[in-house]
N, C-alpha and C positions, 0 to 999 in steps of 0.2 A: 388911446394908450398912454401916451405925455400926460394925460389928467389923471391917470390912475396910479401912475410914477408918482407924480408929484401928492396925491391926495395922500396916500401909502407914507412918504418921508415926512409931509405934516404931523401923522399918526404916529411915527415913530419918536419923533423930537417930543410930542406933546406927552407919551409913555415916559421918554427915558428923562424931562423932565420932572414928571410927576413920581418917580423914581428917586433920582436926583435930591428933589425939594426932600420927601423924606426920610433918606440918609444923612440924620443928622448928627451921627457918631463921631469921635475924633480918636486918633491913634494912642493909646495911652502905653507912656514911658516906662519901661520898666528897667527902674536902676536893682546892678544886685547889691546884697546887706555887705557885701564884701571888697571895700575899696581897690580893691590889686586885680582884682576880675577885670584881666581882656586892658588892665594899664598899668605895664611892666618897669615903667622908666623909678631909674633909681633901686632895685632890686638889684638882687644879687644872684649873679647868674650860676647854677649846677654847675660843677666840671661833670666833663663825659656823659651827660643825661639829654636825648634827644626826646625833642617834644612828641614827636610821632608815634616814637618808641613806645613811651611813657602810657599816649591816651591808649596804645591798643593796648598794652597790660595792665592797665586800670577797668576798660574795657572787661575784657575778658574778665577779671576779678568780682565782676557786676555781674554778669552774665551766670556766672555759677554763686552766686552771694542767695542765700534763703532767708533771710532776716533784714528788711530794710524795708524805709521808709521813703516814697519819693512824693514832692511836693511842689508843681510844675506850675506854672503860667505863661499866656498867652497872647500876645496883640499882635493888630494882623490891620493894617488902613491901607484904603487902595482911594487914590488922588487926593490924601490928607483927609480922607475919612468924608468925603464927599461923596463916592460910590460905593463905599461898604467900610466895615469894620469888625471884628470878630476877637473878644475877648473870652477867654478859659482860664478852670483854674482846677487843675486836677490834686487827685492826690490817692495813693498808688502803695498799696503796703505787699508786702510778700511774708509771708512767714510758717517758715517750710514747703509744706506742699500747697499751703493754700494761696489765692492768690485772690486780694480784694482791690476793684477800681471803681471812683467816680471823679466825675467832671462835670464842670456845669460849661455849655457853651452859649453866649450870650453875642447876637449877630445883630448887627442892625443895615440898614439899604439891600444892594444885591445879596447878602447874605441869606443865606436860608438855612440855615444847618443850626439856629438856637435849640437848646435840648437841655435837662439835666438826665445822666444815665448812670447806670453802676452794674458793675458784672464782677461776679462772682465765683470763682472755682473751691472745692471744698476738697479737692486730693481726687476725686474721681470724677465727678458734676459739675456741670456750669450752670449760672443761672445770671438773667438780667433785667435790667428794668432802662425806659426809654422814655421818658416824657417829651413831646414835642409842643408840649401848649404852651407858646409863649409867652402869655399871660401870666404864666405861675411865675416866670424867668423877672429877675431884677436887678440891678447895678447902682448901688450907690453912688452917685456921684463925686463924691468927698475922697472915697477911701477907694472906688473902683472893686467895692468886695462886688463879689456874686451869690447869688442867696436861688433858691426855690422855694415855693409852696409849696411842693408834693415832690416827691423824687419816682411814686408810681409804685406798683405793686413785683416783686421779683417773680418770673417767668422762666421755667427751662430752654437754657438757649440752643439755639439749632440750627446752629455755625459747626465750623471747623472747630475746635474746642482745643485740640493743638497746636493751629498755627493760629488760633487768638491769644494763647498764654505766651508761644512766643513771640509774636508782638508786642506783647506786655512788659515783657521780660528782658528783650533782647532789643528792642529797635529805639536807636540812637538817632538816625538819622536815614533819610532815602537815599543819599550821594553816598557813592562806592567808596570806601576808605582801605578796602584792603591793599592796597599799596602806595608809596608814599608817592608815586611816579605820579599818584592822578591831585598832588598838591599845587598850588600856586608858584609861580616861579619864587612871588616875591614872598611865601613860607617862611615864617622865622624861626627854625629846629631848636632854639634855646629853651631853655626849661628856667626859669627862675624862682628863689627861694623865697620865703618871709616867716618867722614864726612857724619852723617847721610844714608851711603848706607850701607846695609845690604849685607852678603857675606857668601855664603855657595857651599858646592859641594855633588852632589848626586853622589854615587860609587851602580853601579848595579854591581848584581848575574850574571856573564855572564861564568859560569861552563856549562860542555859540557851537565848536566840534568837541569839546567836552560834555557838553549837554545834550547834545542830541547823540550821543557814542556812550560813552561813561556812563554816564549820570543820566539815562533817559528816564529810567524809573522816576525821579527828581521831577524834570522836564513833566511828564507826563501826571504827573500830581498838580505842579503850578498852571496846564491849562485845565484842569478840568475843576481843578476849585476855582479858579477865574473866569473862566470862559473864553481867555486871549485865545486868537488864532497862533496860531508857534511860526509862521513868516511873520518874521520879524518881532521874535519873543528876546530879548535879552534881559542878563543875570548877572548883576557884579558878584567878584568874586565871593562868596559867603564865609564867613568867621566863625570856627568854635571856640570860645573859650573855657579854660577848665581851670579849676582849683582840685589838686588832688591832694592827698593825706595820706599816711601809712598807718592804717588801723590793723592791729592785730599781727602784724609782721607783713601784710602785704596793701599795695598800692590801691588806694578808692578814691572812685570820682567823690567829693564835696558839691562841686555846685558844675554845672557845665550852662551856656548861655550861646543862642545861637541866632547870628544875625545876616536878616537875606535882605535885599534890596532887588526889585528886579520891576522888568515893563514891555507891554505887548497893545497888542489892537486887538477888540474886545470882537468876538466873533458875531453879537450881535447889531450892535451898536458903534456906528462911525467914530470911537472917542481912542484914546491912547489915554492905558489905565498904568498908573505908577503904584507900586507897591511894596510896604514895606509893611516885617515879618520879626518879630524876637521870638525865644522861644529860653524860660530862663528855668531851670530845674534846681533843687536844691533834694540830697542824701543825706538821712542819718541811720545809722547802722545798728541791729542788737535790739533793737527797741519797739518791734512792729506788735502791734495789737487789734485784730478785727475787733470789734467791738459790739454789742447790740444793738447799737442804734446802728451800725454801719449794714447790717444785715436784717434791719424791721423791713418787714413787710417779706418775707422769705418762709415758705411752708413747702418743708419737703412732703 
């Protein structure tokens, strides 16, 4: 029995090696175009404007907006991109009833989830396309663009077709933000100014009875794209920051940037995974255009 323990942990070392050896990806930085983003010092601070306040009525203003444009990226390294890495790069237009998405997601080691995809709604119909050949999948080096070969053929989708639009539409984030009570102590409710854009940063409760109460939904996404067992899962606190603007008489997100740090023991393998997570989104309003090429390969 002792030699089959031990032959078994041989096999496991010499996999999560062979593993190991080819995750050879590294976390790639993403700074936003917007020096004040998430670094307040020296700004001029709002009278009477709470940051909280602020992201949920910008929020909300997003939420019912029919014309914009969202243009998102992704990095994602788990032990300095020794055990995995997962870059994206989406881009996400709305205009009126229709709703157009794709992404390319480009994964290297543990990862498995590379794909480029796009989905489609046309006011009544959804339709999408899913490529998983990772071979099509590429990353520049230089520049960290992400590109495909083939983005695949559009398919009628046969999902929920409402709560996929509104995940499209409406999801910011998995941690619960409807009250400010579930914020960080050390939260800084200031709002600051520059050049008419508005700058604040949300600091969530991410303690190990915040996340397993609050914020489970959160919790239970970070083991299941990791695979960490949740004894002994912790989560610094997480940062949003926002750039907001007054377009048209009322309050919109510009760019929002969201950074997680967090680390657990991998359910399969004996190691303790560190992992760190941006996630940088950039708005522009008024201006959304599906396009032909955004919809080739689509035959109603």
């Amino acid at each position: 029995m002792k030699r089959v323990i031990l032959i078994s942990a041989i096999v496991a070392v010499m996999v999560l090696s062979a593993v190991l050896a080819a995750a050879c990806g590294e976390y790639t930085e993403l700074k936003p175009k917007d020096e004040n983003l998430g670094n307040h010092e020296g700004l001029e601070v709002a009278d009477g404007m709470s940051a909280y306040d602020l992201v949920m009525e910008a929020y909300e203003n997003w939420c019912n907006d029919t014309n914009y444009v969202r243009e998102e990226f992704f990095s994602f390294a788990a032990n300095n991109g020794v055990i995995a890495t997962r870059d994206t790069h989406l881009i996400r237009k709305v205009k009126g009833d229709e709703i157009y998405s794709q992404e390319i997601i480009y994964g290297t080691g543990f990862d498995s989830g590379s794909c480029a995809k796009k989905y489609y709604f046309d006011g009544t119909n959804a339709y999408f396309t899913n490529n998983t050949n990772a071979k099509d999948l590429t990353m520049d080096e230089d520049t960290k663009e992400l590109s495909t070969a083939s983005w695949g053929e559009f398919a009628p989708f046969t999902g929920d077709v409402a709560e996929e639009n509104r995940v499209l539409t409406e999801h910011m984030t998995t941690y619960d933000l409807t009250s400010r009570d579930y914020l960080a102590d050390e939260h800084d409710d200031k709002v600051y100014i520059a050049d008419g854009v508005y700058y604040c940063t949300i600091t969530i409760d991410c303690s190990e009875e915040a996340m397993k109460t609050t914020h489970r939904a959160a919790l239970d996404e970070f083991l299941a794209n990791t695979g960490a067992k949740e004894s002994g899962f912790t989560c610094e606190n997480t940062t949003i920051d926002f750039a907001i603007g007054k377009i048209d008489g009322k309050m919109k997100i510009l760019i929002w940037k969201r950074n997680e740090v967090y680390s657990g023991r991998h359910s399969a393998f004996p190691i303790k995974v560190n992992c760190k997570q941006t996630c940088l989104a950039y708005f522009t309003y008024g201006t959304a255009v599906i396009t032909a090429d955004d919809l080739a390969g689509l035959n109603k």
